[in-house]
C-alpha positions as CSV (number, residue, x, y, z in Angstrom):
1,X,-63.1,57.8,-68.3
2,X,-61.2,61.3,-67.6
3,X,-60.1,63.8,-69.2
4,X,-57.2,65.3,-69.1
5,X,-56.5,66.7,-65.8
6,X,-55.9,69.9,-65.2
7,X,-54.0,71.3,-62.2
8,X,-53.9,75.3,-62.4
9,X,-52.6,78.0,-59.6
10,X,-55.5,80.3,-58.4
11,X,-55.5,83.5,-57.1
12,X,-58.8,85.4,-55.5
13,X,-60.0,88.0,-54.2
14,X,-63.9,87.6,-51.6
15,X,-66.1,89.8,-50.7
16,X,-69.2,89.3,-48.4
17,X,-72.6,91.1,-50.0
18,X,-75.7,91.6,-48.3
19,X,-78.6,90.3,-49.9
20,X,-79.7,94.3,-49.8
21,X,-76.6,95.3,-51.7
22,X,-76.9,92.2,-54.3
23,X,-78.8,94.1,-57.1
24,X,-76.3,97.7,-56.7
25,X,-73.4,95.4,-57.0
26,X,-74.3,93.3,-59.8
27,X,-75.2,96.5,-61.7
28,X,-71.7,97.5,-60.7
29,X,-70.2,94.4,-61.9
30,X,-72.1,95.1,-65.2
31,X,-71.0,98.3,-65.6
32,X,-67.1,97.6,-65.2
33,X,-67.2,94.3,-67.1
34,X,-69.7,95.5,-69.7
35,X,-71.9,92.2,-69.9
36,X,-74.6,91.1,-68.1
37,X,-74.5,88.2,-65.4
38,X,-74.8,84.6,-66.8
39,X,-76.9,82.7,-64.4
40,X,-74.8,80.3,-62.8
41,X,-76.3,77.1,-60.7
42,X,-73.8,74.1,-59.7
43,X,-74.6,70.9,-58.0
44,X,-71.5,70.1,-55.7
45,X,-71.3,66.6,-53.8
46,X,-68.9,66.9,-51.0
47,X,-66.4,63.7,-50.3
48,X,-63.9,62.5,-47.5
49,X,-62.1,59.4,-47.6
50,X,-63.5,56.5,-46.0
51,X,-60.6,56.1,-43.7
52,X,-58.3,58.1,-41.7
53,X,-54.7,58.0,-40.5
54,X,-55.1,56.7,-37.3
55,X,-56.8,53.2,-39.5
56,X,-54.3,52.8,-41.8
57,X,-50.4,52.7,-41.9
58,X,-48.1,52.5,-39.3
59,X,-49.3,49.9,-38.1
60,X,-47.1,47.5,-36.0
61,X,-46.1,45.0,-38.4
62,X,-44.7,48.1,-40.4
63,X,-47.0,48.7,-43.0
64,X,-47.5,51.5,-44.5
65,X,-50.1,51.0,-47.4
66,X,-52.2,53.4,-47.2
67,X,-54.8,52.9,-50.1
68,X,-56.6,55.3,-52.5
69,X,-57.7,58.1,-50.3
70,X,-54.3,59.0,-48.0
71,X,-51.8,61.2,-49.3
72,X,-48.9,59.3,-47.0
73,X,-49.5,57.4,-44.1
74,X,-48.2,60.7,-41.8
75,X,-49.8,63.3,-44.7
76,X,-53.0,65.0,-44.4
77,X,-56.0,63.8,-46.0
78,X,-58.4,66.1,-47.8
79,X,-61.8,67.1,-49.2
80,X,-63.1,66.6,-53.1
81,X,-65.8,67.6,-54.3
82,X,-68.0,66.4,-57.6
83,X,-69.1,69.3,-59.3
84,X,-72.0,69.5,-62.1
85,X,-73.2,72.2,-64.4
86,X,-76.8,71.8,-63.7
87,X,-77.7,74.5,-66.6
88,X,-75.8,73.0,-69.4
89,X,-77.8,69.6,-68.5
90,X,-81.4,71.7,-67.6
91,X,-80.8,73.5,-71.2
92,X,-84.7,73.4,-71.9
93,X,-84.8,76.3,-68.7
94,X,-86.5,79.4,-70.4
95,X,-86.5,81.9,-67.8
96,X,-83.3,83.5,-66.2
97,X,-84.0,86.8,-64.5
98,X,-80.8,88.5,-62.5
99,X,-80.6,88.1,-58.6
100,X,-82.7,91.6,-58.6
101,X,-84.8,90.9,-61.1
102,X,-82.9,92.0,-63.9
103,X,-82.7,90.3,-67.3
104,X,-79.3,87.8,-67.8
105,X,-79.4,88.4,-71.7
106,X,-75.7,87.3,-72.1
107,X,-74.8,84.3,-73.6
108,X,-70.9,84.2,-73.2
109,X,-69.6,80.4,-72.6
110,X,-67.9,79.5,-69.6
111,X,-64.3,80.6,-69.3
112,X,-64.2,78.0,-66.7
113,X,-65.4,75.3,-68.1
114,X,-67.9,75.2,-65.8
115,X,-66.0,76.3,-62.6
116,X,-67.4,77.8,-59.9
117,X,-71.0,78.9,-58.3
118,X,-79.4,82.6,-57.5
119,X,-82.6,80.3,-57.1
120,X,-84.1,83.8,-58.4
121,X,-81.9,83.6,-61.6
122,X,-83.2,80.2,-62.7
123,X,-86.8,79.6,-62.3
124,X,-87.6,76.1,-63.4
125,X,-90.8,74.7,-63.1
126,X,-92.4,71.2,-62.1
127,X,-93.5,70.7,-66.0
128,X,-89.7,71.4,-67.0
129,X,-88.6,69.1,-64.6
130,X,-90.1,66.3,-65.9
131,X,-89.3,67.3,-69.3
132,X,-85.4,66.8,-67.8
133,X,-85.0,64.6,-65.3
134,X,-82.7,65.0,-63.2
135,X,-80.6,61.5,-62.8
136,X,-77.5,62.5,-60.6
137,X,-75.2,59.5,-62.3
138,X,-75.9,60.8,-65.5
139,X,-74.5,64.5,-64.9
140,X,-71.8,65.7,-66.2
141,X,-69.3,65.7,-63.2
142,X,-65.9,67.5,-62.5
143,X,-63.7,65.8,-59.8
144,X,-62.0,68.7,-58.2
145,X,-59.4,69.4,-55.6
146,X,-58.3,72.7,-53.8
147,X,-55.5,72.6,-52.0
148,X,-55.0,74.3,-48.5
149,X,-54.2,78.7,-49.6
150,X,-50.6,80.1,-48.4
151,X,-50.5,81.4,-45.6
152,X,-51.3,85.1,-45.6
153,X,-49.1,87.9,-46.2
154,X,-46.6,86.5,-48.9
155,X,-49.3,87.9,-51.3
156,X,-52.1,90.2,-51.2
157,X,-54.6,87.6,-52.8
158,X,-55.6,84.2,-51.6
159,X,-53.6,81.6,-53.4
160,X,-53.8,78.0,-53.6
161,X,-53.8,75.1,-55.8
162,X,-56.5,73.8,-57.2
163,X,-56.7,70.3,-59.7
164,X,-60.0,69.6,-62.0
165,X,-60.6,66.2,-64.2
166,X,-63.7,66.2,-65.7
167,X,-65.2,62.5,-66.1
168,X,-66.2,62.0,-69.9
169,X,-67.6,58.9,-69.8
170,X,-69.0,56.3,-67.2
171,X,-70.7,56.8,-63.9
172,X,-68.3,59.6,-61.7
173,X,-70.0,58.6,-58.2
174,X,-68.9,55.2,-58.4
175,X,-65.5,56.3,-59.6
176,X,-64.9,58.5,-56.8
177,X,-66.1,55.4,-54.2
178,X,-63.4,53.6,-55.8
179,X,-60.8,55.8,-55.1
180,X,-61.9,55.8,-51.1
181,X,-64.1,58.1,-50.6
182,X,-67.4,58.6,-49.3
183,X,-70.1,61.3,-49.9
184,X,-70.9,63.5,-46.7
185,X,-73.0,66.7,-48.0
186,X,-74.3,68.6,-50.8
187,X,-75.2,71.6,-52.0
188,X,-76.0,74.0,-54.8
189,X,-74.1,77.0,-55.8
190,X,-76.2,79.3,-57.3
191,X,-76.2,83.3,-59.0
192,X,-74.2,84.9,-61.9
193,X,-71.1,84.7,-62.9
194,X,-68.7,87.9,-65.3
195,X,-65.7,87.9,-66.8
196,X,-63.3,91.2,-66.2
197,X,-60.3,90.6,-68.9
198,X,-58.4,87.1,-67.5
199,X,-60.7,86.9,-63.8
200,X,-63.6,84.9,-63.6
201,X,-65.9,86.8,-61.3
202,X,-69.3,85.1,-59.3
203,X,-71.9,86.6,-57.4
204,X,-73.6,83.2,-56.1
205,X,-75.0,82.3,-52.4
206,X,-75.3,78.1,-51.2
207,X,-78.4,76.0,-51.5
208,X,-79.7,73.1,-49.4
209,X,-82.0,70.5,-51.7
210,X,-84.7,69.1,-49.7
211,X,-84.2,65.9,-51.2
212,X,-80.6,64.2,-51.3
213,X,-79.3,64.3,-54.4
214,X,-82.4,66.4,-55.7
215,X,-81.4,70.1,-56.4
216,X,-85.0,70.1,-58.6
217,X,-87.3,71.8,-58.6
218,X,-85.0,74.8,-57.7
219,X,-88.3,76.4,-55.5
220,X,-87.5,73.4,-53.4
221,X,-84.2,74.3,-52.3
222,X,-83.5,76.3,-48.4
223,X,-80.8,78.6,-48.4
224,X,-78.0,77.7,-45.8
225,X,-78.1,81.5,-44.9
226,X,-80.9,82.8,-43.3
227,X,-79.6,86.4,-43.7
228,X,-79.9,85.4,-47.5
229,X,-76.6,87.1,-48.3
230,X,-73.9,86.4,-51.3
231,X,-70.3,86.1,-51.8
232,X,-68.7,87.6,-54.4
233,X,-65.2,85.9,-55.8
234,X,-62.5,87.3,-57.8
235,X,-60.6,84.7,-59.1
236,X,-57.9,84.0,-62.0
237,X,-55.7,80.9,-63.1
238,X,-52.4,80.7,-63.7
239,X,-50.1,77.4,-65.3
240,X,-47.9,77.2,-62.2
241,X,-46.6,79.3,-58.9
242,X,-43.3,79.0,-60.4
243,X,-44.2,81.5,-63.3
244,X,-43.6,84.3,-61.3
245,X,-44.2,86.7,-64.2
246,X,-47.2,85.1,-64.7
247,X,-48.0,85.4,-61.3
248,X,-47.4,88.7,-60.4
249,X,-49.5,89.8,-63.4
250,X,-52.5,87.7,-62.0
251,X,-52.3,89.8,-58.8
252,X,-52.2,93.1,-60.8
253,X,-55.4,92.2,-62.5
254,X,-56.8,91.2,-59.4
255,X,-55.8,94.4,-57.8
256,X,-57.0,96.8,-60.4
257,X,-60.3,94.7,-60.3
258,X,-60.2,95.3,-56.7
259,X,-59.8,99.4,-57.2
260,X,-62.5,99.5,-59.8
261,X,-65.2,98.7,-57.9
262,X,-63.8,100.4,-54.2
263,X,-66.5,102.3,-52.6
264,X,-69.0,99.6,-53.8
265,X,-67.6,96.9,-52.3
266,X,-64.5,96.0,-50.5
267,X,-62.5,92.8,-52.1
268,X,-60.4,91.0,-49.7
269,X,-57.9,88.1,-49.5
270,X,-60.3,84.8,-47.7
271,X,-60.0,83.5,-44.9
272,X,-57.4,80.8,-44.9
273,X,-59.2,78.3,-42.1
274,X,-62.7,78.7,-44.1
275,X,-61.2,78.0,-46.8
276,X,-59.1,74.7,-45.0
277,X,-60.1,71.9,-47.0
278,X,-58.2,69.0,-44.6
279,X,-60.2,66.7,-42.9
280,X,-60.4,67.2,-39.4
């Protein structure tokens, strides 16, 4: 069973962080947002349909049915992601140091609702584990969707859609098979997350479990970077691109976020290809 669905506007701001400048600008990020970073560990699941355009419509006879996972027989087809809140499931977790070794004291719940992304901020041991099993059907899961950003230039932020349904009830993997799609990779985005007025700000860097579908125990889990760096995003939600008030507000908080911590680090629109979530 869903929830409602939610489809929002976002606007962001990246920056790239050395793992050797992690701990200066988290105690930046403290300093302007005046809390502390939350830890912050997701489990995503990465999906593409299970068929492509070249397999279905158009075919000779004229049909044009394309099933679940197409967007239109000539459209492109895209990327979703499962996404789970592995600390609101894991609550019996008792230790949560910073990525440097600070204390995360703060407690503030998820503007988000759990969206978006340190294996050093949550240390969970083999005991806890068993304590909480981890059972991947029986996570709480977020469908999400982000759409393809605007092409540069007509702003001075990334912007894109994005569309989140949270499953309430019943078993989300087999809901998303359903609809067409297959799962292809996983990962686990992990590090702290602040809150600056209306922007959600994290300071996270990507996992690898050992084990598929197994993000526990968290000492088990490779980082995809060897360099062992972090990437900081900016990002705030707005009802619709058509608000341009609205809009144009978003990118004035972004920007001022953006001049508060210059000299510490450099916040940039993304990379529109790297952030390309079409199937290729």
């Amino acid at each position: 069973m869903l929830e409602p669905q939610i489809t929002m506007h976002e606007l962001s701001l990246f920056a790239h962080v050395p793992n050797s400048r992690a701990a200066h600008v988290e105690r930046a990020l403290k300093t302007v947002t005046g809390m502390s970073g939350v830890p912050l560990l997701e489990h995503h699941l990465i999906y593409k349909p299970k068929r492509n355009r070249q397999t279905i419509g158009g075919t000779a006879s004229g049909s044009n049915s394309a099933g679940p996972a197409n967007t239109g027989a000539a459209g492109d087809f895209y990327y979703l992601q499962l996404v789970a809140d592995i600390l609101k499931k894991n609550e019996s977790q008792k230790s949560d140091p910073g990525i440097a070794g600070q204390p995360a004291s703060a407690t503030m719940p998820d503007p988000q609702g759990g969206d978006a992304m340190e294996v050093d901020s949550v240390q969970v041991t083999a005991e806890e584990d068993k304590v909480t099993p981890y059972e991947i059907r029986k996570q709480k899961w977020t469908i999400r969707f982000s759409d393809l950003p605007e092409v540069s230039g007509k702003r001075p932020v990334t912007s894109r859609m994005v569309h989140n349904a949270a499953v309430h009830e019943g078993d989300a993997l087999s809901f998303v098979d359903s609809l067409g799609y297959m799962p292809i990779s996983e990962y686990v985005l992990s590090g702290d997350y602040f809150v600056y007025h209306n922007i959600y700000i994290t300071l996270t860097r990507i996992l690898l479990p050992s084990q598929s579908f197994t993000p526990f125990p968290t000492s088990s889990l490779r980082k995809l970077d060897p360099a062992d760096s972090f990437l900081l995003q900016a990002s705030i939600k707005v009802p619709s691109a058509n608000e341009q008030e609205t809009m144009n507000k978003g990118v004035e908080e972004l920007k001022t976020l953006r001049a508060e911590l210059k000299g510490v680090i450099e916040l940039e629109p993304g990379d529109r290809l790297s952030l390309d979530t079409r199937v290729r």
